[in-house]
MARNU-666128 format. One record per residue: residue number from 0; residue in one letter; x, y, z of N, C-alpha, C in turn. Coordinates in steps of 0.1 Angstrom, whole numbers, plus 5000, padded with zeros to 4 digits. Layout:
REM MARNU-666128
ATOM / pos / code / n.east / n.north / n.up / ca.east / ca.north / ca.up / c.east / c.north / c.up
ATOM / NUM / A / X / Y / Z / X / Y / Z / X / Y / Z
...
//
This chain:
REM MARNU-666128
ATOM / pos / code / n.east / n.north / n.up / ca.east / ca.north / ca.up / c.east / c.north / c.up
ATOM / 0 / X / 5008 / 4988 / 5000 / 5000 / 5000 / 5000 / 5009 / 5013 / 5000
ATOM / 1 / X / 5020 / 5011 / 5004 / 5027 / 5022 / 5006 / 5033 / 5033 / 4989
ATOM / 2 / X / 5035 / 5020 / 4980 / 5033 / 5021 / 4967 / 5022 / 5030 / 4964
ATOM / 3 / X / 5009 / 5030 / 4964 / 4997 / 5033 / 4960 / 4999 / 5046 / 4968
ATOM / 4 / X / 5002 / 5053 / 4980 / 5001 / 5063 / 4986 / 5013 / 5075 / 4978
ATOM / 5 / X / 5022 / 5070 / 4973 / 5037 / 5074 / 4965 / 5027 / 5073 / 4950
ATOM / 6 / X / 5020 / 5071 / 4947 / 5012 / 5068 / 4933 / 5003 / 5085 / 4934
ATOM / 7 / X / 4999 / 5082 / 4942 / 4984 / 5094 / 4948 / 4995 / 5105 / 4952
ATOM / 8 / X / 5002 / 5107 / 4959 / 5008 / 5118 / 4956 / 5014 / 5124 / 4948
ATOM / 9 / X / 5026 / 5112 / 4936 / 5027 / 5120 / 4922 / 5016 / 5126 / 4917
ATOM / 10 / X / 5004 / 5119 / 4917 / 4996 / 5124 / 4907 / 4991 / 5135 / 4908
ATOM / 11 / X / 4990 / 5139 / 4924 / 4983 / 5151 / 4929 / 4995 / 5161 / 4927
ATOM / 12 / X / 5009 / 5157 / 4927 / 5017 / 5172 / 4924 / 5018 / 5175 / 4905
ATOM / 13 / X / 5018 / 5161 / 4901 / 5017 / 5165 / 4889 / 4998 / 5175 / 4879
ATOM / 14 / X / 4991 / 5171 / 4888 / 4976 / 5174 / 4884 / 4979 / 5195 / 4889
ATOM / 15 / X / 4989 / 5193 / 4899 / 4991 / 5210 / 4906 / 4999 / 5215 / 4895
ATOM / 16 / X / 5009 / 5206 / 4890 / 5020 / 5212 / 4881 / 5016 / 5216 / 4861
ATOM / 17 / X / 5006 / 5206 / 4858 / 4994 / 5209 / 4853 / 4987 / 5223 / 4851
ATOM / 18 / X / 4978 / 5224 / 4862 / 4972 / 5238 / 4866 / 4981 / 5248 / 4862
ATOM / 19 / X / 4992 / 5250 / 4870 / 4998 / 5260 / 4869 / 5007 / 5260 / 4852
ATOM / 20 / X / 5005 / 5246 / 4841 / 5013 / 5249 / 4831 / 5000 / 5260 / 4824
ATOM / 21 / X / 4992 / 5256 / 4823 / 4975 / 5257 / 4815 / 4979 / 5272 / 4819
ATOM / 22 / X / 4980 / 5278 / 4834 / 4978 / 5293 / 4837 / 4990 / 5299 / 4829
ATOM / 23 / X / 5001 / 5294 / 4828 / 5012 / 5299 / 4819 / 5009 / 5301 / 4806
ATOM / 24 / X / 5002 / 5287 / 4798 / 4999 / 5290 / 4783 / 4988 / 5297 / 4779
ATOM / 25 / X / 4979 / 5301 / 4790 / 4970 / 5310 / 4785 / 4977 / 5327 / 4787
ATOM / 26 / X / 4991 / 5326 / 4791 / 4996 / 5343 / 4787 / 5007 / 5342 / 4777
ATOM / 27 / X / 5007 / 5325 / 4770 / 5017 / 5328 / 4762 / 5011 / 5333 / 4746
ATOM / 28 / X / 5019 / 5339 / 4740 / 5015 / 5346 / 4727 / 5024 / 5339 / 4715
ATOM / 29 / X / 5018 / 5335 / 4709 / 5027 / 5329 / 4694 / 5024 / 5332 / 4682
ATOM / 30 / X / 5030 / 5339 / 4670 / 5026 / 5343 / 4662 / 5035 / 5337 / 4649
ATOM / 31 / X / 5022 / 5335 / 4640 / 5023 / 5327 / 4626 / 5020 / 5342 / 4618
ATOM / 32 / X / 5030 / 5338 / 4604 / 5026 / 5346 / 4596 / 5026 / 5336 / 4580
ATOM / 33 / X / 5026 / 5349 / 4574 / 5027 / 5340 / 4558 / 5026 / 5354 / 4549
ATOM / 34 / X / 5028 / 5350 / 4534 / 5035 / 5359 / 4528 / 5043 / 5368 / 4530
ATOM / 35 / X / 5055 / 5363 / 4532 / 5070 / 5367 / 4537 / 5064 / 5377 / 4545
ATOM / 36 / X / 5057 / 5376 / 4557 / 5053 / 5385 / 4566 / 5046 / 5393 / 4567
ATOM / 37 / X / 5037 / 5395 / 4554 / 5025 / 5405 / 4550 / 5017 / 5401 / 4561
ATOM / 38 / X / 5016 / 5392 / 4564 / 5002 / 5387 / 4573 / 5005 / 5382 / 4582
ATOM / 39 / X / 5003 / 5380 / 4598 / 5003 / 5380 / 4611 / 4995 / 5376 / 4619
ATOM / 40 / X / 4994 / 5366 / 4625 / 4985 / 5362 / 4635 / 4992 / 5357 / 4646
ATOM / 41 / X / 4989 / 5365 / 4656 / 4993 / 5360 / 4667 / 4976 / 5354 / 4680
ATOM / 42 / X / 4983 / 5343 / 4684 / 4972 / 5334 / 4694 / 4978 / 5331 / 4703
ATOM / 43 / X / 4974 / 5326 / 4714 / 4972 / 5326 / 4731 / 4977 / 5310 / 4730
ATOM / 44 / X / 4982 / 5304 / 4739 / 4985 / 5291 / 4739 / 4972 / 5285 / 4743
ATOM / 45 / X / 4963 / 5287 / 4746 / 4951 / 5285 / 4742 / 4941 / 5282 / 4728
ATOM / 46 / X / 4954 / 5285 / 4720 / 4941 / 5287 / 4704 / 4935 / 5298 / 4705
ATOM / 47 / X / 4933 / 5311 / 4712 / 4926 / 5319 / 4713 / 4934 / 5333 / 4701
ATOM / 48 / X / 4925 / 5345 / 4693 / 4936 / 5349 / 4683 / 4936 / 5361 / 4694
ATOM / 49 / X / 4944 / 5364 / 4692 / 4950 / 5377 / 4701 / 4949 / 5392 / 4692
ATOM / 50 / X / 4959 / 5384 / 4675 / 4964 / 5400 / 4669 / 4963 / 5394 / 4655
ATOM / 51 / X / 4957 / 5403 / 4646 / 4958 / 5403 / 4635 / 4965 / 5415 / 4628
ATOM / 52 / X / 4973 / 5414 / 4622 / 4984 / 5423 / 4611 / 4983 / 5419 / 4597
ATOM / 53 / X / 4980 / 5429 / 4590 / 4982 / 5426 / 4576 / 4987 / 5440 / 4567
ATOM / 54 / X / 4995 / 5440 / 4562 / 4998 / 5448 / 4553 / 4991 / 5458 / 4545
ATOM / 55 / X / 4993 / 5473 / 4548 / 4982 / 5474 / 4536 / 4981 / 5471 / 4523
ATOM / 56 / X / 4994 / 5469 / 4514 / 4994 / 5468 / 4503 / 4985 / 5456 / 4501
ATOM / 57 / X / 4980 / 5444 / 4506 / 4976 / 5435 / 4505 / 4956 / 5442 / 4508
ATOM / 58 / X / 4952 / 5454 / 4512 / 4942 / 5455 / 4510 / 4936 / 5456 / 4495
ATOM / 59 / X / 4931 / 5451 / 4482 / 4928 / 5450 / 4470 / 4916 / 5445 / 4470
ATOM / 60 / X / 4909 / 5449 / 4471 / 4887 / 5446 / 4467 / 4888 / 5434 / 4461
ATOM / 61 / X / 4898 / 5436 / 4449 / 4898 / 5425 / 4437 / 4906 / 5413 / 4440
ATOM / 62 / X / 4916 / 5414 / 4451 / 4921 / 5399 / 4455 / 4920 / 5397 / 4468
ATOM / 63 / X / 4909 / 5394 / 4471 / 4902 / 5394 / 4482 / 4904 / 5372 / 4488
ATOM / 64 / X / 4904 / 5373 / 4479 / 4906 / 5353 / 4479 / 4921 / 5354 / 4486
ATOM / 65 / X / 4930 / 5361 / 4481 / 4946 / 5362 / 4486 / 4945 / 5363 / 4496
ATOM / 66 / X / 4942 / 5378 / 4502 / 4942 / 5380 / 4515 / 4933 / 5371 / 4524
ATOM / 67 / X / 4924 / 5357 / 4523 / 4918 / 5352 / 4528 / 4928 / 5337 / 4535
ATOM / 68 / X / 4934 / 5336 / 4518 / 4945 / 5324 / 4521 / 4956 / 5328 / 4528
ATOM / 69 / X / 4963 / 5344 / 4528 / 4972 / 5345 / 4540 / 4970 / 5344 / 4548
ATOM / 70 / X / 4952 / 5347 / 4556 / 4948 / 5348 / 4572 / 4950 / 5331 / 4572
ATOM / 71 / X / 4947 / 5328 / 4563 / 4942 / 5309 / 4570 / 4959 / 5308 / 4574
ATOM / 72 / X / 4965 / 5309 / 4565 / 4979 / 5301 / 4565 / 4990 / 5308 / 4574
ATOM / 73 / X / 4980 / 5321 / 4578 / 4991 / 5326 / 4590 / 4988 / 5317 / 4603
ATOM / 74 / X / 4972 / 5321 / 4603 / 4967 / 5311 / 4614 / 4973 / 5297 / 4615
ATOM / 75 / X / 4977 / 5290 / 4606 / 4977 / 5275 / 4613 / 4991 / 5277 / 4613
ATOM / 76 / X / 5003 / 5285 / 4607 / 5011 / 5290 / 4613 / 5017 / 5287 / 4626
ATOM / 77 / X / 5005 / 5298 / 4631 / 5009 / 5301 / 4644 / 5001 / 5288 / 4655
ATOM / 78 / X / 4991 / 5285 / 4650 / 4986 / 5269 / 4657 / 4992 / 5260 / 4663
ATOM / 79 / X / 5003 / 5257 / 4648 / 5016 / 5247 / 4649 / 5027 / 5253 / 4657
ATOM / 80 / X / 5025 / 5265 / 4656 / 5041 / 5271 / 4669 / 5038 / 5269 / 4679
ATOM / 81 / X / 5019 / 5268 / 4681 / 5014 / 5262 / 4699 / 5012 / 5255 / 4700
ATOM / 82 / X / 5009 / 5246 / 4691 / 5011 / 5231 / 4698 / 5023 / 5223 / 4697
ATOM / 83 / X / 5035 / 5230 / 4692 / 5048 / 5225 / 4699 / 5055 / 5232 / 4709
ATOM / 84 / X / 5047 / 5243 / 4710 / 5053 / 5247 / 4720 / 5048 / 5236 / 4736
ATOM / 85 / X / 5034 / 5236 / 4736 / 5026 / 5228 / 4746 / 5032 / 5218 / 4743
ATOM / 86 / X / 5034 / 5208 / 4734 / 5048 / 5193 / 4737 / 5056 / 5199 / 4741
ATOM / 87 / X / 5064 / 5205 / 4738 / 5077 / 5209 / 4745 / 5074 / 5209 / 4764
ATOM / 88 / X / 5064 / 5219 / 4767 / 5057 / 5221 / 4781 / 5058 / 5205 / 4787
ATOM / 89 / X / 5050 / 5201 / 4779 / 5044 / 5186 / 4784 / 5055 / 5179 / 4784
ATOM / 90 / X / 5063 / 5178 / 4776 / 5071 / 5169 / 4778 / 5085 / 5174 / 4790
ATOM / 91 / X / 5087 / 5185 / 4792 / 5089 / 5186 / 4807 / 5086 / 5183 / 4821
ATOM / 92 / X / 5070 / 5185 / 4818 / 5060 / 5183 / 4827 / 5061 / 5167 / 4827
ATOM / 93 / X / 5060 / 5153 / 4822 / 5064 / 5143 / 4823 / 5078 / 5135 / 4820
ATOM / 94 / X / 5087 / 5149 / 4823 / 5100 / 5141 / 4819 / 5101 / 5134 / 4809
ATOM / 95 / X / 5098 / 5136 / 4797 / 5095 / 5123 / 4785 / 5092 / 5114 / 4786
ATOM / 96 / X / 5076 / 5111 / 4793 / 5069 / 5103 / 4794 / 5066 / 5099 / 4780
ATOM / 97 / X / 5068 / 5091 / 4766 / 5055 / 5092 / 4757 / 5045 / 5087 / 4760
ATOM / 98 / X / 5034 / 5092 / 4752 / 5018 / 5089 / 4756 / 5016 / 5083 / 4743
ATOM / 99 / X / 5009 / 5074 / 4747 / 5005 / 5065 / 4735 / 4998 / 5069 / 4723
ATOM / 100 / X / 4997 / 5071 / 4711 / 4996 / 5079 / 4699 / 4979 / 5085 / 4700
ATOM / 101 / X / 4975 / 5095 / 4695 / 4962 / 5096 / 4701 / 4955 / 5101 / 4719
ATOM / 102 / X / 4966 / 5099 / 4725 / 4963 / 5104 / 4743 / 4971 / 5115 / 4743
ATOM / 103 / X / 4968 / 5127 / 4743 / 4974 / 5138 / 4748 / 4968 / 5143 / 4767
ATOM / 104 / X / 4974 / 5151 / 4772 / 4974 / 5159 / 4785 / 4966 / 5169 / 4779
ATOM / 105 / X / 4962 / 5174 / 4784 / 4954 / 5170 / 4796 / 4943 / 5162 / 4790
ATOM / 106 / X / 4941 / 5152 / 4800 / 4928 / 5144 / 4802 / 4912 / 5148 / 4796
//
């Protein structure tokens, strides 16, 4: 039993160490861009968008499709900068635990 009590307490410092990653990546900021920088999105380690930047030369009535495919491709951009950044987190956070393909943290 003594096992099992050493069990319940990792879990409860890692479930605190957790909390406190989640309060960190909701102030972290990461920003994607696309067309050599015309376009800017920056998001919350949350997924959340924070900032949009776009160039004005890129305002044009008539290529309005362009400036829709820079927003997307800034965006996932910057998606992919947060969710390696949160691996990177996590994988501190479990010492290089891997998790089985498909199981991410949090629960």
């Amino acid at each position: 039993m003594k096992n099992l009590g050493a069990m319940m307490k990792q879990a409860q410092q890692m479930q605190a160490k957790m909390a406190e990653m989640q309060e960190k990546l909701s102030d972290l900021e990461v920003s994607g861009s696309s067309g050599g920088g015309m376009v800017r999105v920056t998001l919350s380690g949350k997924n959340e968008a924070r900032k949009v930047k776009i160039d004005p030369s890129l305002m044009n009535a008539e290529e309005t499709e362009v400036l829709e495919d820079l927003l997307i491709a800034a965006f996932n951009d910057a998606k992919t900068k947060v969710e390696a950044e949160m691996a990177e987190k996590m994988s501190e956070l479990t010492g290089g635990l891997k998790l089985p393909p498909g199981m991410q943290l949090p629960f």
